[in-house]
C-alpha positions as MATLAB code, in Angstrom:
seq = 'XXXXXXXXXXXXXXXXXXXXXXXXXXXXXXXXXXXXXXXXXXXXXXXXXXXXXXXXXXXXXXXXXXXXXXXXXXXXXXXXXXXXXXXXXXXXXXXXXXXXXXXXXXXXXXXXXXXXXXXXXXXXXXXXXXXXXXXXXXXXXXXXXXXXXXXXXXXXXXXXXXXXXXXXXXXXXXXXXXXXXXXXXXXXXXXXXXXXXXXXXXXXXXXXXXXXXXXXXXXXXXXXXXXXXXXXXXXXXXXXXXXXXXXXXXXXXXXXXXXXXXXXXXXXXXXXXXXXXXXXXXXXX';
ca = [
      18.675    5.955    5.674;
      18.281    9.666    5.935;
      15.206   10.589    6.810;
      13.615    8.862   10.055;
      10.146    8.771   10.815;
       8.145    8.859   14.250;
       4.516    8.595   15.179;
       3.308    9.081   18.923;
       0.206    7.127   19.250;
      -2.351    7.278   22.595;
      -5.319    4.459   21.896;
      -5.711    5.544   18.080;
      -7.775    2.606   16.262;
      -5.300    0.385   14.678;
      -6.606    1.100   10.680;
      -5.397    4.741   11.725;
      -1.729    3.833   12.483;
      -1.543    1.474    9.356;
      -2.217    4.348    7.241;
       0.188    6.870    8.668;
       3.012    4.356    8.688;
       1.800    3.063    5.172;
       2.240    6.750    3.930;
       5.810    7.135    5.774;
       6.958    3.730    4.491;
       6.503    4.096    0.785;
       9.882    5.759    0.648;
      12.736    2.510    1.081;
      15.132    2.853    3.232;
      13.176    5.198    6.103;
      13.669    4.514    9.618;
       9.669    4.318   11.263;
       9.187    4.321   15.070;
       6.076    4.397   16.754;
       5.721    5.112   19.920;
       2.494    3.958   22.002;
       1.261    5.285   24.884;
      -1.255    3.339   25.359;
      -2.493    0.729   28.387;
      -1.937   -2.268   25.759;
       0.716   -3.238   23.090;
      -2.286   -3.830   20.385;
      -0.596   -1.696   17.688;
       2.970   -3.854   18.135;
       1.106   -6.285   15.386;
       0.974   -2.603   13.199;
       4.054   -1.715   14.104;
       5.776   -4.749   12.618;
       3.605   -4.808    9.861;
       5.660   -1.663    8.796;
       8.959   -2.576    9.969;
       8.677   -0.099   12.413;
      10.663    0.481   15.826;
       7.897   -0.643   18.446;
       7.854    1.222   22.143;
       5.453    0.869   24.232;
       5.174    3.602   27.167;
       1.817    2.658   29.097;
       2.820    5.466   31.600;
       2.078    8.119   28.858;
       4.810   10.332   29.508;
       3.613   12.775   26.939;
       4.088   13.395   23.221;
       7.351   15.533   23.357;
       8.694   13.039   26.009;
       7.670    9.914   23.669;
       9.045   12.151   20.581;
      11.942   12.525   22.128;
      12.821    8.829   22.315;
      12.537    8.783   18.425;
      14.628   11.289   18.099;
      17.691    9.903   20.248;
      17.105    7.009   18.181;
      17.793    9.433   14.868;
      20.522   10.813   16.230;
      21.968    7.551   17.571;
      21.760    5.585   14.409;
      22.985    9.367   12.088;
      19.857   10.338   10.174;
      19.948   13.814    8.565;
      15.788   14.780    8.462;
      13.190   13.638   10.925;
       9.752   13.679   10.927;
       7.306   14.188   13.439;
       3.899   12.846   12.389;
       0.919   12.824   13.920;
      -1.345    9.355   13.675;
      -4.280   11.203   12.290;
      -1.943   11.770    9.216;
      -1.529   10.489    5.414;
       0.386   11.550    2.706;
       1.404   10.498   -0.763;
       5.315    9.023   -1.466;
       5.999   12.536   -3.062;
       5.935   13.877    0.311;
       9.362   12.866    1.920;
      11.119   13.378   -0.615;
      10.375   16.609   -2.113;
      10.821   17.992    1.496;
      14.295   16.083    2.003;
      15.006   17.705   -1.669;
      14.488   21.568   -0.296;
      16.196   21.270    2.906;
      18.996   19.633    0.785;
      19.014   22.917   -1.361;
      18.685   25.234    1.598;
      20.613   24.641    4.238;
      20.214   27.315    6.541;
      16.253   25.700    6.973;
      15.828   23.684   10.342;
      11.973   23.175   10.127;
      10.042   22.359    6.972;
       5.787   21.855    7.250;
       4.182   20.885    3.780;
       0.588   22.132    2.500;
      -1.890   20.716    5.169;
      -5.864   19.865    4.129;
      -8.724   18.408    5.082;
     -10.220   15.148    4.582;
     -12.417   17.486    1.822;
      -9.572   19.003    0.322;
     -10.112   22.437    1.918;
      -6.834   23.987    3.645;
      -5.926   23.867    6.988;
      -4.703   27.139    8.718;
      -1.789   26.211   10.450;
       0.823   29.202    9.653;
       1.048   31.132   13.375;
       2.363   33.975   14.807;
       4.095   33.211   18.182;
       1.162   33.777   20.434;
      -0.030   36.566   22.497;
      -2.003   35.064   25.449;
      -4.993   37.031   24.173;
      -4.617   35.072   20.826;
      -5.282   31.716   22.923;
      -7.554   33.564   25.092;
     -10.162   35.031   22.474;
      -9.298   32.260   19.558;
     -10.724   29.182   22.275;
     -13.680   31.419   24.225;
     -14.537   33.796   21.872;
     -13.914   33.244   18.474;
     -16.606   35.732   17.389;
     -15.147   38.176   18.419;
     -11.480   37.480   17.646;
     -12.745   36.896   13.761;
     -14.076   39.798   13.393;
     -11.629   41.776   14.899;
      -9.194   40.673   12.386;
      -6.772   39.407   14.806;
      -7.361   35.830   13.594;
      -6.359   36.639   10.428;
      -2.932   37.783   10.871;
      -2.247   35.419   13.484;
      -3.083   32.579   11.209;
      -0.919   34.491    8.233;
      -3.976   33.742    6.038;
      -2.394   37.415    4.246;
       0.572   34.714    2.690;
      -2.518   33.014    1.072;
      -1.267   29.195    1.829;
       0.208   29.148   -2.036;
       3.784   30.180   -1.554;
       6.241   29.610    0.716;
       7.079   31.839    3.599;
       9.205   31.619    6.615;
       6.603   30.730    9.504;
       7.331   31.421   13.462;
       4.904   28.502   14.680;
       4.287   25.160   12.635;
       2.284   22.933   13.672;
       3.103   19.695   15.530;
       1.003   17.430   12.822;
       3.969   17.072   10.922;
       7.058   18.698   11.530;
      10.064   17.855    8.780;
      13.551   18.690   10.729;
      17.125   18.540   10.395;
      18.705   16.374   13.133;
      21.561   18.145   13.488;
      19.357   21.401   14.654;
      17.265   19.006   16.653;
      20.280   18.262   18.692;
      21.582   21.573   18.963;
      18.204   22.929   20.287;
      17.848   19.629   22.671;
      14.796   18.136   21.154;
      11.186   18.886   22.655;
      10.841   20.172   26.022;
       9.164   17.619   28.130;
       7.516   19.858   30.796;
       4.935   20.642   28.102;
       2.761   16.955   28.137;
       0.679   18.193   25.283;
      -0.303   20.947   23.568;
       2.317   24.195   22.966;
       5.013   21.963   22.502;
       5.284   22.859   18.729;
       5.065   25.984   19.144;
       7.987   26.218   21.829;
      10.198   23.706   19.324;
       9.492   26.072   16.285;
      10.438   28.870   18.642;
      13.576   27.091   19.435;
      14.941   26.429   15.954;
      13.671   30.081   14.657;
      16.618   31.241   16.909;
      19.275   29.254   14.937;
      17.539   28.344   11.959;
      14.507   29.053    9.486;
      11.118   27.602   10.429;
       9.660   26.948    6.802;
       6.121   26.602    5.406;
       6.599   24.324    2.178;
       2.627   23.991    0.495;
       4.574   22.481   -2.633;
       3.387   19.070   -1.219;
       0.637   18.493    1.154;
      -0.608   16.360    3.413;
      -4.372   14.978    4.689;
      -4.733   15.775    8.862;
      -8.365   14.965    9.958;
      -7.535   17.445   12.951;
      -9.802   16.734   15.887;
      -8.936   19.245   17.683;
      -9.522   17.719   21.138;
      -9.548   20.489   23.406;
     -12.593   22.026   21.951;
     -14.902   18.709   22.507;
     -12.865   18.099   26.041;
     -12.830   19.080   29.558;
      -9.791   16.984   30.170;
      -8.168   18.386   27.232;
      -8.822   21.933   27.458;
      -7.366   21.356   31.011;
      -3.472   20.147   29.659;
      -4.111   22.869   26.832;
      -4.596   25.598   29.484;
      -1.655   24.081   31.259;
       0.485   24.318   28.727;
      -0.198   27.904   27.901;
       0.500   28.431   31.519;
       3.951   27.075   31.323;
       4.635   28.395   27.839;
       3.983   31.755   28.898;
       5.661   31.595   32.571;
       8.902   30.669   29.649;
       8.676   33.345   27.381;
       6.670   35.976   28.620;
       3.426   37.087   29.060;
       2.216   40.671   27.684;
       5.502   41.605   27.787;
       8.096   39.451   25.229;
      10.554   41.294   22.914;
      11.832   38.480   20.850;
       7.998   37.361   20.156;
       7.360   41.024   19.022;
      10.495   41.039   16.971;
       9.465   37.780   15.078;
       6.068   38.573   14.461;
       6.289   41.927   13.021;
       9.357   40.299   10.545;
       6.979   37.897    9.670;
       4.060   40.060    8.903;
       6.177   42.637    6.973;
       7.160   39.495    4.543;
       3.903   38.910    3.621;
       3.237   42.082    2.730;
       5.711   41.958    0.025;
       5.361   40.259   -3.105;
       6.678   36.523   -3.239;
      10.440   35.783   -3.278;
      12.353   32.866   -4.874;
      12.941   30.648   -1.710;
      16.600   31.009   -2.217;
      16.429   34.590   -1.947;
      13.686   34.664    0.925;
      14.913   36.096    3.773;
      15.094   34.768    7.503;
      12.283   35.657   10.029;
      14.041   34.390   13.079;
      15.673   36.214   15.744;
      19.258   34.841   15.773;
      21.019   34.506   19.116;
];
């Protein structure tokens, strides 16, 4: 048992959550937990289904706070890898393992995010820069604008061209491979963020003690919603949490995210390294 698996779930249709634990439990022997945030315990019948660990939040504390529970539960029982997976995620039983297999090699990697596409095949963008608030700013109101200027771009790494690996400053939450050990060191997700950021403030986090990894030598299918542009509700916790993550780490004026980005744009400038011989992006403190 050494990789455990966790799945935050807030009214998702129950077909959804069969296929995201199906994917997680084709590899014996990993430890699934889903936690629902929903008003009713409908998915409990999914849940078992799986032989997943069932818990049931109906307050909807959030999905780092639910997370979180999953990952005292890792720690608690002594897995080495978790996964955070979205419910709006499926992936093939090469997945797990090949990612277990290259943090096994490289130990100095905390975070590990495979290839992510679209239903259709096409790639997702989810390589980031840690943001600037005129990133979030321009990339939500006036994306136009922030295309053309080429700021999307490099803030999106699309330079690194999604084939090769490269050490990444901001992975997204829709499936996040980690080493528990870091997990505990760091403290786990920071539960003032009740959605939205929260990724980006854990890969922040780990960059500072270990490397925060984009793997596309497995990938993954994430229909990816994306919530906050379709509503009013949403956009309101995603402005929220920009609020907070800024009021942590700076507004216009943050040193280490200036430090991180520029290491991580000068990488991709230079031709692909062995992974082994890759160097480190993150600002060690």
């Amino acid at each position: 048992m050494s990789i455990s698996c966790a799945v935050v779930s807030y009214h998702n249709p129950p077909e959804q959550i069969a296929d995201v634990l199906g994917s997680a439990a084709a590899l014996p022997g990993v430890v699934l937990t889903l936690i629902d945030n929903s008003r009713d315990d409908r998915l409990l019948s999914v849940a078992r289904q799986f032989g997943a660990r069932y818990i049931h939040r109906p307050d909807n504390p959030g999905f780092g706070a639910a997370h979180n529970l999953a990952i005292a539960h890792a720690q608690e029982i002594g897995t080495e890898y978790h996964a955070v997976i979205n419910p709006d995620v499926r992936f093939g039983p090469d997945v797990l393992p090949a990612l277990r297999t290259y943090m096994e090699a490289h130990p100095d990697i905390g975070m590990l995010m495979p290839g992510i596409c679209y239903p259709d095949g096409s790639r997702q963008h989810l390589c980031k820069l840690l943001p600037h608030p005129g990133d979030l700013f321009l990339r939500r109101f006036l994306p136009t604008v922030y295309r053309l200027s080429g700021r999307l771009n490099a803030y999106e790494m699309h330079d690194g061209g999604y084939d090769r690996i490269m050490d990444v400053p901001a992975l997204s939450g829709c499936f996040m491979f980690l080493r528990t050990s870091v997990l505990k060191q760091i403290g786990g997700f920071d539960e003032r963020y009740f959605m939205y950021l929260e990724d980006v403030d854990l890969s922040r986090r780990v960059g500072r003690v270990a490397r925060t990894v984009y793997f596309p030598a497995v990938t993954i299918t994430h229909d990816y919603h994306k919530g906050s542009y379709k509503s009013s509700v949403l956009l309101s916790r995603h402005i929220r949490s920009a609020i907070h993550y800024f009021n942590k780490w700076g507004w216009l004026f943050d040193e280490e995210r200036a430090l991180v980005n520029s290491k991580a744009l000068q990488a991709l400038a230079r031709p692909p390294q062995p992974a082994a011989d890759a160097p480190s992006l993150t600002n060690r403190k």
